[in-house]
TORLOGU-906043 format. One record per atom (N, C-alpha, C): residue in three letters; x, y, z. Coordinates in steps of 0.05 Angstrom, whole numbers, padded with zeros to 5 digits, always signed. Example, Ala and Ser with C-alpha at 12.3 -4.5 7.8 and 13.67 -1.06 7.14 Angstrom:
2
ALA+00264-00114+00156ALA+00246-00090+00156ALA+00264-00066+00156SER+00257-00045+00142SER+00273-00021+00143SER+00258+00001+00157
***
This chain:
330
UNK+00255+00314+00617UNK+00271+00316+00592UNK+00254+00307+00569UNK+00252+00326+00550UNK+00235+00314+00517UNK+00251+00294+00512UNK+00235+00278+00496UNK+00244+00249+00481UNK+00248+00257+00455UNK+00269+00254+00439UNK+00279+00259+00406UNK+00272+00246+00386UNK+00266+00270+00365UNK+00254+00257+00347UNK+00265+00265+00323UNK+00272+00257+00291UNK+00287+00260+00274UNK+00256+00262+00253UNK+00262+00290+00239UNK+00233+00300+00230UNK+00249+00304+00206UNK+00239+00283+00183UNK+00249+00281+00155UNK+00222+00289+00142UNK+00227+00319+00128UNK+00206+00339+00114UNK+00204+00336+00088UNK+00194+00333+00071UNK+00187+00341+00033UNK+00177+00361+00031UNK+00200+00384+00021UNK+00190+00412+00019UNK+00177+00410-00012UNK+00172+00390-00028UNK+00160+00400-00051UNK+00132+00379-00052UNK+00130+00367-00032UNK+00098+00356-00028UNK+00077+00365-00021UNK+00055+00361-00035UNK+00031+00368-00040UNK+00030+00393-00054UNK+00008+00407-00045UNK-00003+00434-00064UNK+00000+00457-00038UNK+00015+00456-00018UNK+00004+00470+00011UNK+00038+00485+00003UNK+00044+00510+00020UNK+00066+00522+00023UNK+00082+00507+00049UNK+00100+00498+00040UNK+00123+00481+00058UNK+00135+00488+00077UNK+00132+00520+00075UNK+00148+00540+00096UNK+00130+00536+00120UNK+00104+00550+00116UNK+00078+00543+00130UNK+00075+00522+00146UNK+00069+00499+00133UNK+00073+00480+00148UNK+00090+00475+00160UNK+00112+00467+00155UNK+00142+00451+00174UNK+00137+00483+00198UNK+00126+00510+00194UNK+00123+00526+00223UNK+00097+00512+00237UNK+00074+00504+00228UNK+00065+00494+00248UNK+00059+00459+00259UNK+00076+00449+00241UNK+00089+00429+00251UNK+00106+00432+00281UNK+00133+00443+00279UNK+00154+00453+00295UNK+00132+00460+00323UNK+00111+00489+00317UNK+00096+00488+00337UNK+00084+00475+00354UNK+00068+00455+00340UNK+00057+00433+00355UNK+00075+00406+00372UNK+00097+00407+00354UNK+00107+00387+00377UNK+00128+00404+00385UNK+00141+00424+00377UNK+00173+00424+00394UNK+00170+00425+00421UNK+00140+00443+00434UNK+00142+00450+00464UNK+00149+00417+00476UNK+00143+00387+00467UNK+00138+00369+00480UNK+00161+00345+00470UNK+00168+00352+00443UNK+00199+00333+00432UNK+00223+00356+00420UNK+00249+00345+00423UNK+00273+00357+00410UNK+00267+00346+00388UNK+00260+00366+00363UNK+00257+00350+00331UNK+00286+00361+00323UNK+00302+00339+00313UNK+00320+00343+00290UNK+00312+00342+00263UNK+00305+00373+00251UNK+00304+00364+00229UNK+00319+00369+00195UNK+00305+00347+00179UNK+00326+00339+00157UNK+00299+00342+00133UNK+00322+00354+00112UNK+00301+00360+00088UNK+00311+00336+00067UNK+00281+00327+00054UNK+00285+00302+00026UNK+00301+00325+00002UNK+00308+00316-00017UNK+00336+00327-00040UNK+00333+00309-00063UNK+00335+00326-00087UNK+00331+00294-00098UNK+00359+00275-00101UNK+00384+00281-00081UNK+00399+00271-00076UNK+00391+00254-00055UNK+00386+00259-00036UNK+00382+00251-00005UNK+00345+00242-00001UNK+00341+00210-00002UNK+00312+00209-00003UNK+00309+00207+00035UNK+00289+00193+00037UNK+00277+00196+00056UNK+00289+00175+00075UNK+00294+00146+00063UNK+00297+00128+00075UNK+00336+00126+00079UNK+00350+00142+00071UNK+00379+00150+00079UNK+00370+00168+00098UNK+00355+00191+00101UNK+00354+00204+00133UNK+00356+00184+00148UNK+00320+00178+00144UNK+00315+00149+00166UNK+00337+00139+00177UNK+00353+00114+00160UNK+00373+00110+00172UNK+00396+00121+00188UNK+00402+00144+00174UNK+00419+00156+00194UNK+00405+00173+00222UNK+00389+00174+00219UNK+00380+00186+00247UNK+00375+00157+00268UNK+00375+00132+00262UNK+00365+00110+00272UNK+00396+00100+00281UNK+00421+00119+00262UNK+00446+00109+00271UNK+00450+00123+00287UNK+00445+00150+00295UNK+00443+00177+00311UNK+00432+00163+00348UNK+00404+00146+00348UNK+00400+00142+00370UNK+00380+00155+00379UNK+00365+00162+00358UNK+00340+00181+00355UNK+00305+00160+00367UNK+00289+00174+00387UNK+00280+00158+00399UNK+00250+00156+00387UNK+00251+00171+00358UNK+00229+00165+00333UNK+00234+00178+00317UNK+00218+00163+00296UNK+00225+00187+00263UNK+00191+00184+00256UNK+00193+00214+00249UNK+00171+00233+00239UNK+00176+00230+00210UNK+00161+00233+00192UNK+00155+00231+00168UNK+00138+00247+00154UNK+00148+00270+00143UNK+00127+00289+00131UNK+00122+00296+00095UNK+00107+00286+00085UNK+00108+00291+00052UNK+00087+00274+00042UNK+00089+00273+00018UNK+00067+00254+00015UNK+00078+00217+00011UNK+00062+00207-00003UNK+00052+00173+00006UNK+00084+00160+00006UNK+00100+00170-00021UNK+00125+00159-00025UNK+00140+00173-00002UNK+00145+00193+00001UNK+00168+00201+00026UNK+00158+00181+00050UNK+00132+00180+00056UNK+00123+00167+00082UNK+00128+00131+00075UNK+00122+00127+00056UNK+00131+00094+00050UNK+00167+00090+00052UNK+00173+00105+00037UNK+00196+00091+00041UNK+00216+00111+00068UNK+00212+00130+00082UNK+00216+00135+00110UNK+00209+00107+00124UNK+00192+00101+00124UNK+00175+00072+00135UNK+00191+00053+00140UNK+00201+00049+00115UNK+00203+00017+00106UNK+00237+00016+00121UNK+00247+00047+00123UNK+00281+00039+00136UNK+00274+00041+00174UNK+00255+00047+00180UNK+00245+00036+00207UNK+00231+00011+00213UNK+00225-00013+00185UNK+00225-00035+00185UNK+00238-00052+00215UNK+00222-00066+00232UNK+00244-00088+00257UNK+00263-00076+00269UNK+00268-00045+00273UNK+00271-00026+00289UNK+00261-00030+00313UNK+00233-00028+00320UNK+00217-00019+00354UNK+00217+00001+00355UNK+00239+00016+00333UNK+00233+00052+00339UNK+00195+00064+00325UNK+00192+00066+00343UNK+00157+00087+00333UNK+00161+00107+00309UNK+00149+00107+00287UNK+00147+00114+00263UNK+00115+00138+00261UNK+00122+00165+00262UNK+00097+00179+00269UNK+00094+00195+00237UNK+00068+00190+00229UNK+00062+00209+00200UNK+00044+00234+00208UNK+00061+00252+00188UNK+00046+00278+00174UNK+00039+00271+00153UNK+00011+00266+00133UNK+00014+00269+00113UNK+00007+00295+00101UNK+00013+00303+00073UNK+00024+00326+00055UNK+00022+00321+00036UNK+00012+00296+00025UNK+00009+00298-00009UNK-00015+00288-00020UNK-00020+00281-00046UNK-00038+00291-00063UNK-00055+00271-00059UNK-00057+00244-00050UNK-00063+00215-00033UNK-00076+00214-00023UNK-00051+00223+00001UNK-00057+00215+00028UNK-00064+00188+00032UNK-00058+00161+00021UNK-00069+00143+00020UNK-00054+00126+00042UNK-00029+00139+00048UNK-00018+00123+00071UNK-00025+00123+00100UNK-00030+00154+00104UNK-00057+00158+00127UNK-00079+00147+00128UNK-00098+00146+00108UNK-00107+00133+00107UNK-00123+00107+00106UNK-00097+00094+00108UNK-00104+00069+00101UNK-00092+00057+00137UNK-00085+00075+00149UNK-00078+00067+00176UNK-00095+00090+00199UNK-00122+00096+00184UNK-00130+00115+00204UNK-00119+00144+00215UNK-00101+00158+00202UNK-00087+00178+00211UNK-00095+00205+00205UNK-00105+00217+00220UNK-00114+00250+00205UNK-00092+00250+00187UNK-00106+00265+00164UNK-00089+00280+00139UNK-00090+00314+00141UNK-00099+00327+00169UNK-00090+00352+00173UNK-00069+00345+00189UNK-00055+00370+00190UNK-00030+00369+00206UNK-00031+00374+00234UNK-00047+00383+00247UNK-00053+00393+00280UNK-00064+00359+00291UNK-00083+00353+00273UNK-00087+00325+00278UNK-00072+00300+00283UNK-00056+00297+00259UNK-00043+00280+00256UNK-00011+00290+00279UNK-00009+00317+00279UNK+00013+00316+00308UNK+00002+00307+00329UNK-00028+00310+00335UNK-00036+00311+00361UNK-00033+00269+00359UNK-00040+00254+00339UNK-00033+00230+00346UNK-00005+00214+00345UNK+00013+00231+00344UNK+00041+00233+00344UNK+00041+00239+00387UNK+00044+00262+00386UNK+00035+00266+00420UNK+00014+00250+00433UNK-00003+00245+00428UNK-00023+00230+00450UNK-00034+00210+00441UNK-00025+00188+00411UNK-00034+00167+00411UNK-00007+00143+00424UNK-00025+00126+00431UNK-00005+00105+00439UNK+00003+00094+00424UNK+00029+00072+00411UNK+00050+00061+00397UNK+00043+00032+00389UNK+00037+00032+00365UNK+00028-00007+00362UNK+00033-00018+00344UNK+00046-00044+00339UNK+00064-00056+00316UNK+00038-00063+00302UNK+00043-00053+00279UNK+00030-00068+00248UNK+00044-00081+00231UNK+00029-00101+00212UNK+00053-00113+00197UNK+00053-00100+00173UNK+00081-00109+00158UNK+00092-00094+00136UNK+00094-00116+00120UNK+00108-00114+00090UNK+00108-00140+00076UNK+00135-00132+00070UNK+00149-00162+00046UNK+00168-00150+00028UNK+00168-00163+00005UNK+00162-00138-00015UNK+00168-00154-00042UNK+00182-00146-00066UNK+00190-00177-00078UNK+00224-00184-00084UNK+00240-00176-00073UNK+00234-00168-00037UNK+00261-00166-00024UNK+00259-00128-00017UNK+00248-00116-00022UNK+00235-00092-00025UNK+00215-00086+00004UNK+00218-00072+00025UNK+00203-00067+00046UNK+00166-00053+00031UNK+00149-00062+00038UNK+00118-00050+00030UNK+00105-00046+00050UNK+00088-00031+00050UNK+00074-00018+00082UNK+00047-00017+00075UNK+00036-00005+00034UNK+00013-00015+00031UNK+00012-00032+00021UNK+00015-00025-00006UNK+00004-00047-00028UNK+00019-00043-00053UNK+00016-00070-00065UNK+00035-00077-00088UNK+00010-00083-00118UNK+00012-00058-00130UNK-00002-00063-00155UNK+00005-00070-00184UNK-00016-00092-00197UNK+00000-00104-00220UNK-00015-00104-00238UNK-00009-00090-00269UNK-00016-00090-00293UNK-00035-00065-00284UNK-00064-00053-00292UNK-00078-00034-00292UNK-00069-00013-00280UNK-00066-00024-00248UNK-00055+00003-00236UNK-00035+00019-00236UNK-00012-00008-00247UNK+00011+00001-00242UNK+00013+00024-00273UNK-00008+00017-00289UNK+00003+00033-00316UNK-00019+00059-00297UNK-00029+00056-00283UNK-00042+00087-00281UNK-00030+00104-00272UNK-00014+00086-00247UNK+00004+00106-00231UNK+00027+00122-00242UNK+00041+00103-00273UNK+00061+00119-00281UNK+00047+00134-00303UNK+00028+00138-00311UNK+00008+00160-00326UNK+00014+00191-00312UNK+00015+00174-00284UNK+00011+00205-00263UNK+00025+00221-00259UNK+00042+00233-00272UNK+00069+00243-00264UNK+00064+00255-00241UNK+00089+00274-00229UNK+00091+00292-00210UNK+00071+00311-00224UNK+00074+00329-00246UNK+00067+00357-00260UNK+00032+00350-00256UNK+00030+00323-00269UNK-00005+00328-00266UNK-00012+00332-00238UNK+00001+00317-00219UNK-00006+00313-00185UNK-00007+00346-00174UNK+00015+00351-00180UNK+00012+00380-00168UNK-00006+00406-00190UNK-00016+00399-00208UNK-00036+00404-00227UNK-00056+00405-00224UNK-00068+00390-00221UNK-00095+00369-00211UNK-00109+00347-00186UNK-00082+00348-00173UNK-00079+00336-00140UNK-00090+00315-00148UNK-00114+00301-00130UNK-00123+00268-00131UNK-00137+00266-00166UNK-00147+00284-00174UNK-00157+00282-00204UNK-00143+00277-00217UNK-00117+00275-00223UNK-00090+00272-00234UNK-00087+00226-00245UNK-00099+00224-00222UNK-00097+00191-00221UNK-00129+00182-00235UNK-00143+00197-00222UNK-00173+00195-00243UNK-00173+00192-00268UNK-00151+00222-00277UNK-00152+00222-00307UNK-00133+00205-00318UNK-00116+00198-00308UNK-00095+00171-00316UNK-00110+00148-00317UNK-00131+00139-00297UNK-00147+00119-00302UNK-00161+00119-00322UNK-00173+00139-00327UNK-00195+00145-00359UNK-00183+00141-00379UNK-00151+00152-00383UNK-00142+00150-00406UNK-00131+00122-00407UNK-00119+00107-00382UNK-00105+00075-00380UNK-00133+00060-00396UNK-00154+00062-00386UNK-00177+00048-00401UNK-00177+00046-00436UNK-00174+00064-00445UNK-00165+00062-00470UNK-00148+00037-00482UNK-00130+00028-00463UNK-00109+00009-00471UNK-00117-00004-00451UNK-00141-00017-00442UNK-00149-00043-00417UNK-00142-00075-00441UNK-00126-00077-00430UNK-00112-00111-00430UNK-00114-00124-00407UNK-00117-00149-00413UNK-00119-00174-00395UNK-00101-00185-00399UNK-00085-00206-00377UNK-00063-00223-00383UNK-00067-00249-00361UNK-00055-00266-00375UNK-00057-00297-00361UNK-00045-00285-00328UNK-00048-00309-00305UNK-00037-00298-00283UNK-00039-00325-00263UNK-00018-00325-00257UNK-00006-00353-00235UNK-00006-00339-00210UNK-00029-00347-00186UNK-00015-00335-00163UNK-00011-00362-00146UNK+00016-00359-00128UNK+00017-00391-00111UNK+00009-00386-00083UNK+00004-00393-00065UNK+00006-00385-00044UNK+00005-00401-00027UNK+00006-00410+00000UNK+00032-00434+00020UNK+00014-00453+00016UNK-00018-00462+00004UNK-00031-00480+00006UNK-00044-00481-00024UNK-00041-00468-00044UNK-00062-00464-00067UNK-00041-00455-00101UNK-00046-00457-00120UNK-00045-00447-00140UNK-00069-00438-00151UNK-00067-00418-00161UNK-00089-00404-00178UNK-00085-00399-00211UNK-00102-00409-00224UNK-00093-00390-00249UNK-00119-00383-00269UNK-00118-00362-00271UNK-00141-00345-00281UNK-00130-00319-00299UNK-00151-00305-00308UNK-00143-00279-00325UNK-00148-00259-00312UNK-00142-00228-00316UNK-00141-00216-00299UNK-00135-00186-00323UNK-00143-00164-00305UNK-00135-00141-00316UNK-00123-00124-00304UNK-00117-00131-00276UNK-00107-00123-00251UNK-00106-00139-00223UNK-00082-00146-00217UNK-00077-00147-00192UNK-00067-00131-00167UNK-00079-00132-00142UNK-00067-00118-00122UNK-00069-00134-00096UNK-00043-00134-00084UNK-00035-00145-00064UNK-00032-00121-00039UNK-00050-00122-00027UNK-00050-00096-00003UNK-00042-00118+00038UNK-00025-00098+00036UNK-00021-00101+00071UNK-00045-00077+00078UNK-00043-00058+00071UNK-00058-00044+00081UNK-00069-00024+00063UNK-00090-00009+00059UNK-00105+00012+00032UNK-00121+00027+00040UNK-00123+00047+00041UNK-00151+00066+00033UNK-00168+00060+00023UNK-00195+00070+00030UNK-00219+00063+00005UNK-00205+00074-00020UNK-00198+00095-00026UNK-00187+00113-00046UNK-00177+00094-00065UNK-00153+00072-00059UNK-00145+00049-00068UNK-00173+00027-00075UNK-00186+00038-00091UNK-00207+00025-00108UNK-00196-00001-00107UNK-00176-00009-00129UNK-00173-00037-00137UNK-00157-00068-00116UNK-00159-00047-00089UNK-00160-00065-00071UNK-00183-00072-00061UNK-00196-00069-00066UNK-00223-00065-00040UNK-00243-00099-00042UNK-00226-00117-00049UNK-00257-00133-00055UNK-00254-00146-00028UNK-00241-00159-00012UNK-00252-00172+00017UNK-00267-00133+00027UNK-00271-00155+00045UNK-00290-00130+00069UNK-00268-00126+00092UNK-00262-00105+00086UNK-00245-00098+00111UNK-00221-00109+00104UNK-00197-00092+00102UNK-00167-00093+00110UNK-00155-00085+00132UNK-00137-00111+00138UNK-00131-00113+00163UNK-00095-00107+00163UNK-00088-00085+00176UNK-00062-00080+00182UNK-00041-00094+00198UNK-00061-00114+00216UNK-00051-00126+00239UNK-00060-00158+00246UNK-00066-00167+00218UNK-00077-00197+00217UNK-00062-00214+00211UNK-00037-00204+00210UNK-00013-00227+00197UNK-00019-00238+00164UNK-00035-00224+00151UNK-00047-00237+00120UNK-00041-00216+00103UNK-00041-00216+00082UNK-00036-00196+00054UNK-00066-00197+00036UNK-00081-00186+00033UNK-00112-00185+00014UNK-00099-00181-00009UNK-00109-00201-00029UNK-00108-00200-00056UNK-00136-00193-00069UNK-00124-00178-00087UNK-00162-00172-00104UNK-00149-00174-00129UNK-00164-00193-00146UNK-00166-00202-00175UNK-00184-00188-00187UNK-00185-00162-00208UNK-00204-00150-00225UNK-00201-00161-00257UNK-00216-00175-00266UNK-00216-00186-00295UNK-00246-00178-00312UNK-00247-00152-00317UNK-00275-00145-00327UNK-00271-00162-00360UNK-00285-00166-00374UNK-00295-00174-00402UNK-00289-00148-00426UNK-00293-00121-00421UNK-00292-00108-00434UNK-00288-00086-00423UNK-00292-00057-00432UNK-00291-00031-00423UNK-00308-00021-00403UNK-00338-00038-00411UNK-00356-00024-00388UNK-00349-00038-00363UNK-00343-00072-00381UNK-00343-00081-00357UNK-00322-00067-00322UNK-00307-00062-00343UNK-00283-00051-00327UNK-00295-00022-00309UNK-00308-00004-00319UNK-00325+00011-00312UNK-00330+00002-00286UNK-00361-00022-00299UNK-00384-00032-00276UNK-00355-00033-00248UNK-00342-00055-00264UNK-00327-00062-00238UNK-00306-00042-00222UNK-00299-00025-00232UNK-00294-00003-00205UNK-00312+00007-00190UNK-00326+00014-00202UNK-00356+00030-00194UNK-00362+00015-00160UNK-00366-00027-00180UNK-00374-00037-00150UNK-00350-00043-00128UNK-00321-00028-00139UNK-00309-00036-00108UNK-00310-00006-00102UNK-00313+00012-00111UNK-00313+00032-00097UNK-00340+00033-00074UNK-00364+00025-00078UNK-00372+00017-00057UNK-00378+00002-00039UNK-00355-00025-00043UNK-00360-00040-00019UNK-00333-00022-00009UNK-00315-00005-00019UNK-00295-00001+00007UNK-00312+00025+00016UNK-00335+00030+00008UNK-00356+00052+00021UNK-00368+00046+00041UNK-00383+00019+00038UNK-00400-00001+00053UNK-00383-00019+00067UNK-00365-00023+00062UNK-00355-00047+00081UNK-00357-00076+00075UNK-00375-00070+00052UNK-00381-00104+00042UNK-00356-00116+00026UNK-00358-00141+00024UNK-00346-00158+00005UNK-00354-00155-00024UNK-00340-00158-00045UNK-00349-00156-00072UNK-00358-00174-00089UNK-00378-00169-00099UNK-00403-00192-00102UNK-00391-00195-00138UNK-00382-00184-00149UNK-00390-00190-00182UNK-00371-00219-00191UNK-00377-00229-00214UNK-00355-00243-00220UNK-00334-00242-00237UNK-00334-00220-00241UNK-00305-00217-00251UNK-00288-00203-00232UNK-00294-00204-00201UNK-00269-00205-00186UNK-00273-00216-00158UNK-00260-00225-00160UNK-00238-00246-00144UNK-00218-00234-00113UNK-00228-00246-00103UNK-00207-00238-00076UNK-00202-00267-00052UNK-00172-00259-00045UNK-00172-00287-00017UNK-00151-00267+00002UNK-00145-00288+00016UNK-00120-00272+00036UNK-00108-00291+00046UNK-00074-00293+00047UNK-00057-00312+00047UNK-00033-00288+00061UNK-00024-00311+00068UNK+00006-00304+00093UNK+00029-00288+00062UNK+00035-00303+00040UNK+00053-00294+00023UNK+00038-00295-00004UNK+00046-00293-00026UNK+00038-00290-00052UNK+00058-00300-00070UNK+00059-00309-00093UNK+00076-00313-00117UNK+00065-00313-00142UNK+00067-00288-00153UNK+00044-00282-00176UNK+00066-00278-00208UNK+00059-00287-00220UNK+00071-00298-00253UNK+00049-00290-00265UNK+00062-00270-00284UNK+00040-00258-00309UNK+00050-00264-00338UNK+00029-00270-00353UNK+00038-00266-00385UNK+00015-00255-00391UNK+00026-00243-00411UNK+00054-00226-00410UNK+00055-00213-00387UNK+00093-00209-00378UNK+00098-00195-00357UNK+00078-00165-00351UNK+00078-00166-00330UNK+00064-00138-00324UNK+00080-00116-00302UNK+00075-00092-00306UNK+00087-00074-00293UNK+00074-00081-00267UNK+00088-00063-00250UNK+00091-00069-00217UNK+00100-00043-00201UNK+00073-00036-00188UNK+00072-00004-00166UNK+00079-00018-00144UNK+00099-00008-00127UNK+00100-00007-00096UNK+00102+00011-00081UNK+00067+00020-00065UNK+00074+00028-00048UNK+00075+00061-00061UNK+00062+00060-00087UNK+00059+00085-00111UNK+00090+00085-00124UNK+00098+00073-00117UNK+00119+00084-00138UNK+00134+00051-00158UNK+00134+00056-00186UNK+00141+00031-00198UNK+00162+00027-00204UNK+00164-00011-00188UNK+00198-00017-00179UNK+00200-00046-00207UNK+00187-00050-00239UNK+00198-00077-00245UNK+00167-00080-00259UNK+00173-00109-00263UNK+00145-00121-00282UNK+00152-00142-00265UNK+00133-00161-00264UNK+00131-00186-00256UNK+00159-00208-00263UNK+00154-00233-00254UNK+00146-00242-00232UNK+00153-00224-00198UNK+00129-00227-00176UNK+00130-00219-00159UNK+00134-00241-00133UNK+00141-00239-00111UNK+00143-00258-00089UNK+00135-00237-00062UNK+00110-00236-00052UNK+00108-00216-00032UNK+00108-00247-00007UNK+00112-00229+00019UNK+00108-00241+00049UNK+00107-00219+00061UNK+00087-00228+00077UNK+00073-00212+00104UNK+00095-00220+00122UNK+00104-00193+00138UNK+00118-00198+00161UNK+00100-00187+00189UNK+00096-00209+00206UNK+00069-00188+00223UNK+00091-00180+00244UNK+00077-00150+00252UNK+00091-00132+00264UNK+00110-00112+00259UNK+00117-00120+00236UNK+00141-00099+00234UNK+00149-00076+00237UNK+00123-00062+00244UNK+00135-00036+00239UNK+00112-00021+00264UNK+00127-00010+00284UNK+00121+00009+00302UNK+00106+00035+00298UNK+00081+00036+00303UNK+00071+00065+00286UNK+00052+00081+00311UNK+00052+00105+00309UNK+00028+00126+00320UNK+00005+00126+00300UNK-00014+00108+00312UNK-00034+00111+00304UNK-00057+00102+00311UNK-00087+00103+00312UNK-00112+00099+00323UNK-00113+00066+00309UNK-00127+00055+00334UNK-00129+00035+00338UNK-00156+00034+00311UNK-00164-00003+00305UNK-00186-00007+00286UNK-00202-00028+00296UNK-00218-00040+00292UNK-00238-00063+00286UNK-00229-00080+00269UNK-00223-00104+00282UNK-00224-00129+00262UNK-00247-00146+00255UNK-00243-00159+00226UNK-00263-00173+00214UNK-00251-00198+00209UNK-00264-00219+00205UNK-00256-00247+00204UNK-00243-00257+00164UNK-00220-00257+00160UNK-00207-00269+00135UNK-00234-00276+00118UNK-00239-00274+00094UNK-00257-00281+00063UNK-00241-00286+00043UNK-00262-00303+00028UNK-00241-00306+00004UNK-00271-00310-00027UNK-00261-00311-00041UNK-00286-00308-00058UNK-00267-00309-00089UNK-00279-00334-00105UNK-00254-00343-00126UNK-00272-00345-00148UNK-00300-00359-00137UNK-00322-00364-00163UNK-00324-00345-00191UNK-00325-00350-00212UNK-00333-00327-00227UNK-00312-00317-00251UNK-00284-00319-00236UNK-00260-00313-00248UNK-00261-00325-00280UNK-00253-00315-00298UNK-00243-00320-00325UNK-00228-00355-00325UNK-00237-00367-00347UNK-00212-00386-00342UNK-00198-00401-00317UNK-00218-00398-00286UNK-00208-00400-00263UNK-00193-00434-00269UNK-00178-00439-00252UNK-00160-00464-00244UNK-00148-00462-00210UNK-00165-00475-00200UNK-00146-00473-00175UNK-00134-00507-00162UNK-00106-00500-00162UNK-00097-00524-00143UNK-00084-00529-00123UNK-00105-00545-00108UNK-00092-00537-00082UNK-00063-00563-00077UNK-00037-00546-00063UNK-00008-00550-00065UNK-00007-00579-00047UNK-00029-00586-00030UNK-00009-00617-00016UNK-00025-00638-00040UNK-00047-00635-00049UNK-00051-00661-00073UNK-00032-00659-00095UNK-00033-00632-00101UNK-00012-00634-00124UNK+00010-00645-00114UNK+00028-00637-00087UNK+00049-00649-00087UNK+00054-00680-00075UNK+00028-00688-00071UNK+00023-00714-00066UNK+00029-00726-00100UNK+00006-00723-00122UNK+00005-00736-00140UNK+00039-00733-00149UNK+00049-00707-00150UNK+00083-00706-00157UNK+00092-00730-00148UNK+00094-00735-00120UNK+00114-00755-00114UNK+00110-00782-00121UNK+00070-00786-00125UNK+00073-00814-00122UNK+00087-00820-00161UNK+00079-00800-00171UNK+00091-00804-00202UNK+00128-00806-00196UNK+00141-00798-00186UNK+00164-00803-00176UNK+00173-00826-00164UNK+00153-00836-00154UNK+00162-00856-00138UNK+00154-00878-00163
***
């Protein structure tokens, strides 16, 4: 007897014909699963299928569209155990990516059918399920630069040219991050808090190596000086997430911590996961495991952190401070 699967489609994702695909989708797995499937609406998103196929008794949900249909499909199979299998289909791909997943479709079925099932962790922030990453101030103004029209216009060039033109208006803002042992406070022109990223996701990249399954959240602090600086400094995370290295400049900054609590002035906008939910203040936590997925196994690297250099840096670490608190109390 096939095992059931609830196959939630985005007929208007990416640049590819939708008919096309969802037929050789259907091909590749129906001989081996019963797919029920359900089309996204801009009534009906992804994560109301999810759920209801999860109330159904469905023994996985498939996910086909691009980064947002697959994130938030995701995030309602959150502490489920139900196995969560991706097609990606859009202009990204950065959710495959960033978990190893072919971004053709014969591929990415075939690790749906013949890869084995393994919990990765997910985060949540302000209460909000995240699966990659949570971007603040730079990115988040690039990503709403990007509309749909340019994406399906211009596909990945679409966020390029939003970046070229966001540079125009590069601001820096003060920035509090707390985290279960430390305060930070420094300047910044972007924050990003990643569970998990693509190289493609430039402005995560300063540790070496992101880990999907380390129980930690990677923060990367970008605070360039000026325009070029801002330049130089993409330039060098685009190739340590080329190289694998850690990021050497000092105007950015990276650690990795179990949760986050990041305070901006001025408030700053806020991407989750590509799509923007708010401006700051933010509260993320790593939940390890959460989420059941088809996908190829990785290599782990050992936690970095690298703070030297930062603007205005202040760091304090939380048991002295809350030592000197009390004895002033007492």
């Amino acid at each position: 007897m096939n095992r059931s699967a609830c196959l939630i489609f985005n007929p208007v994702a990416g640049q590819g014909d939708p008919e096309q695909d969802l037929l050789q989708i259907r091909a590749i797995l129906e001989p081996a699963i019963d797919l029920d499937i359900y089309f996204t609406s801009q009534e009906v998103g992804a994560d109301e299928l999810a759920r209801a196929a999860l109330d159904r008794g469905v023994d996985a949900i498939i996910a086909s569209g691009g980064d947002g249909t697959l994130s938030v499909a995701a995030t309602a199979v959150v502490g489920t155990n139900i196995p969560f299998g991706v097609i990606s289909r859009g202009t990204a791909n950065a959710f495959a990516a960033a978990l190893a997943i072919p971004d053709t479709i014969e591929a990415a079925c075939n690790v749906i059918l013949q890869g084995a099932t393994r919990t990765i962790d997910v985060a949540y922030c302000n209460g909000k399920p995240m699966v990659l990453l949570a971007g603040i101030g730079f990115e988040a103004e690039t990503v709403e630069l990007a509309d749909r029209e340019a994406k399906r216009r211009f596909g990945i060039m679409a966020y390029v040219l939003a970046g070229v033109q966001q540079l125009r208006n590069l601001q820096s803002f003060d920035v509090e991050i707390e985290t279960e042992d430390k305060i930070i406070k420094t300047s910044a022109s972007a924050v990003t808090v990643a569970n998990a990223a693509p190289p493609t996701s430039v402005l995560a990249q300063g540790p070496a190596g992101i880990l999907y399954n380390d129980g930690l959240l990677d923060l990367t602090i970008v605070a360039p000086a000026n325009k070029a600086g801002a330049i130089a400094a993409t330039f060098h995370l685009f190739q340590t997430a080329s190289t694998g290295n850690a990021a050497e400049r000092d105007d950015i900054g990276y650690l990795r911590a179990k949760q986050f609590k990041i305070k901006a002035d001025p408030p700053q906008k806020v991407v989750l996961d590509g799509e923007m939910v708010g401006t700051t203040p933010v509260e993320i936590k790593c939940i390890p495991e959460g989420l059941t997925i088809f996908v190829p196994s990785v290599a782990e690297v050992e936690p970095v952190e690298k703070l030297e250099g930062l603007p205005n840096l202040i760091i304090e670490m939380k048991e002295l401070a809350e030592e000197a608190e009390n004895q002033i109390q007492e």
